[in-house]
KETILO-192216 format. One line per field, with one value per residue (C-alpha): residue number from 1; residue in one letter; x, y, z; chain. Coordinates in steps of 0.1 Angstrom, whole numbers, padded with zeros to 4 digits. Layout:
# KETILO-192216
i: (NUM; ...)
aa: (A; ...)
u: (X; ...)
v: (Y; ...)
w: (Z; ...)
ch: (A; ...)
This chain:
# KETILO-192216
i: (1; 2; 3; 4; 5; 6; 7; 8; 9; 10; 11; 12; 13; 14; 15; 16; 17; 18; 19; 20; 21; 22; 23; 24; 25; 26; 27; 28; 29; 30; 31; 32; 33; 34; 35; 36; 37; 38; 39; 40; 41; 42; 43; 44; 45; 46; 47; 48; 49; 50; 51; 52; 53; 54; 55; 56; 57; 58; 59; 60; 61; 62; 63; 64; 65; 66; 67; 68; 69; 70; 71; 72; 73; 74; 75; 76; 77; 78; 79; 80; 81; 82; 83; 84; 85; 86; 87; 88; 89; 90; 91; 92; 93; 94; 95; 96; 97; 98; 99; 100; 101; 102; 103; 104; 105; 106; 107; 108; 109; 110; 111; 112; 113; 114; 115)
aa: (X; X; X; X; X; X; X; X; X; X; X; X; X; X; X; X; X; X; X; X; X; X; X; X; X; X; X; X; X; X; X; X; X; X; X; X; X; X; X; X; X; X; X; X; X; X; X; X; X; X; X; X; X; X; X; X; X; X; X; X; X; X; X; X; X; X; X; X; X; X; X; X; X; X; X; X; X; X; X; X; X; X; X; X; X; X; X; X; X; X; X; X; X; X; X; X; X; X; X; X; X; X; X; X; X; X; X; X; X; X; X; X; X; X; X)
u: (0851; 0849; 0853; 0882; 0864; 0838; 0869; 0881; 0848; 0842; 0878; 0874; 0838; 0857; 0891; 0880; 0914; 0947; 0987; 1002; 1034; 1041; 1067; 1095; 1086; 1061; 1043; 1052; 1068; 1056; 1023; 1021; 1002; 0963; 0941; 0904; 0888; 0870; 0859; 0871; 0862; 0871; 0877; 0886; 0908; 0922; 0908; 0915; 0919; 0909; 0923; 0909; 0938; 0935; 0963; 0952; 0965; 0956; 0964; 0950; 0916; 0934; 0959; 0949; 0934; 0936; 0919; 0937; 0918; 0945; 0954; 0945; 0975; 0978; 0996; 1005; 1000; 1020; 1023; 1007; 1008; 1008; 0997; 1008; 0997; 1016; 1043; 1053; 1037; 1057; 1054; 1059; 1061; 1062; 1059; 1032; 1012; 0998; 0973; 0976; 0947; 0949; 0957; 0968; 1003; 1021; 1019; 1036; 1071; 1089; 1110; 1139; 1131; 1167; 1187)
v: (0020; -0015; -0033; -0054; -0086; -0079; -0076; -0108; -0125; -0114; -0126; -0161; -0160; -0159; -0175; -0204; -0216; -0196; -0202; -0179; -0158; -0141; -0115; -0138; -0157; -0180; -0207; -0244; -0250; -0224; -0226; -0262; -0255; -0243; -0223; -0221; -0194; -0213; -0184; -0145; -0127; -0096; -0093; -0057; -0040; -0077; -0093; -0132; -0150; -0188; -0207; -0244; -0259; -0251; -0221; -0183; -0146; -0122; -0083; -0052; -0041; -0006; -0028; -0024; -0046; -0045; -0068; -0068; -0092; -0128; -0120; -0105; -0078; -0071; -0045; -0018; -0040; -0032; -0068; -0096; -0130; -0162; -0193; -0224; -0256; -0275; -0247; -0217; -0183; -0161; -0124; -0096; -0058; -0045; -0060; -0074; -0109; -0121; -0143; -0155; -0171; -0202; -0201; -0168; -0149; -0136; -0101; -0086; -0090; -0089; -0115; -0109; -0130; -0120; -0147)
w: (0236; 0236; 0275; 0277; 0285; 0255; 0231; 0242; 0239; 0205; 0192; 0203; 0190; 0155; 0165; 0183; 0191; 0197; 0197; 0228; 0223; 0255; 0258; 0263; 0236; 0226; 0248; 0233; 0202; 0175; 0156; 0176; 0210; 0208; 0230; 0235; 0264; 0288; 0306; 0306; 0343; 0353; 0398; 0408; 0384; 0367; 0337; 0338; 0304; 0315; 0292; 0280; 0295; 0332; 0321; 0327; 0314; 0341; 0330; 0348; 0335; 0319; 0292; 0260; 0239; 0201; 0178; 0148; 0132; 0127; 0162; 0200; 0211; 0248; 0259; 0280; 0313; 0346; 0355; 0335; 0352; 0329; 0355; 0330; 0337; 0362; 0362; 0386; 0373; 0349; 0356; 0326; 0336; 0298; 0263; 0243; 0250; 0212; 0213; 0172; 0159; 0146; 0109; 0113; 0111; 0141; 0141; 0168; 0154; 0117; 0103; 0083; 0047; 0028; 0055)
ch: (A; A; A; A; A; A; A; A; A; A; A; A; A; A; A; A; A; A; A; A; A; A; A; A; A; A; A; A; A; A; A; A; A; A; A; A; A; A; A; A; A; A; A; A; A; A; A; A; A; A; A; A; A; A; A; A; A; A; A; A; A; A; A; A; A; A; A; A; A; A; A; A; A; A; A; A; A; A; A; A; A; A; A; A; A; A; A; A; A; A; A; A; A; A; A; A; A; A; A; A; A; A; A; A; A; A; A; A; A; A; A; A; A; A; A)
């Protein structure tokens, strides 16, 4: 199995550039904002996602990590901390953090298309 940090790397190493969706929602207006990983460091048992724009995702080194090709799932994290630019830090004890590539379909949730 694939560490944490080396799943990360070798996402953004084909996604250059991300939209966020956190697990109360996404981060900007959707399909708008975009990501790069400035750096990805791992300090005890936390991985820190350093974001390109002085933001950072910091989940304990056991949440999983699934490539799923269009987009990075995080989950199963007990907290994850969001530090956004400029902003106080959002703390999530449960849900999923989606990191969508850009170009690519959200795929942590369904949408309804008979509206």
């Amino acid at each position: 199995m694939a560490e944490p940090v080396d799943v990360l790397r070798e996402f953004f190493a084909r996604r250059r550039k991300v939209h966020l969706v956190m697990p109360d929602g996404w981060v900007g207006r959707p399909y708008d904002n975009w990501y790069g990983l400035a750096s990805a460091s791992v300090d005890g048992d936390r991985l820190t996602i350093g974001l390109d724009t002085e933001e950072s995702i910091v989940v304990p080194l056991d949440a999983v990590l699934e490539d799923v090709g269009g987009s990075l799932l995080i989950s199963g994290f007990d907290p994850a901390t969001f530090h956004p630019y400029g902003a106080d830090a959002r703390t999530y004890r449960e849900g999923l953090i989606e990191l969508v590539g850009v170009g690519a379909q959200q795929v942590g949730t369904t949408t309804d298309d008979e509206g």
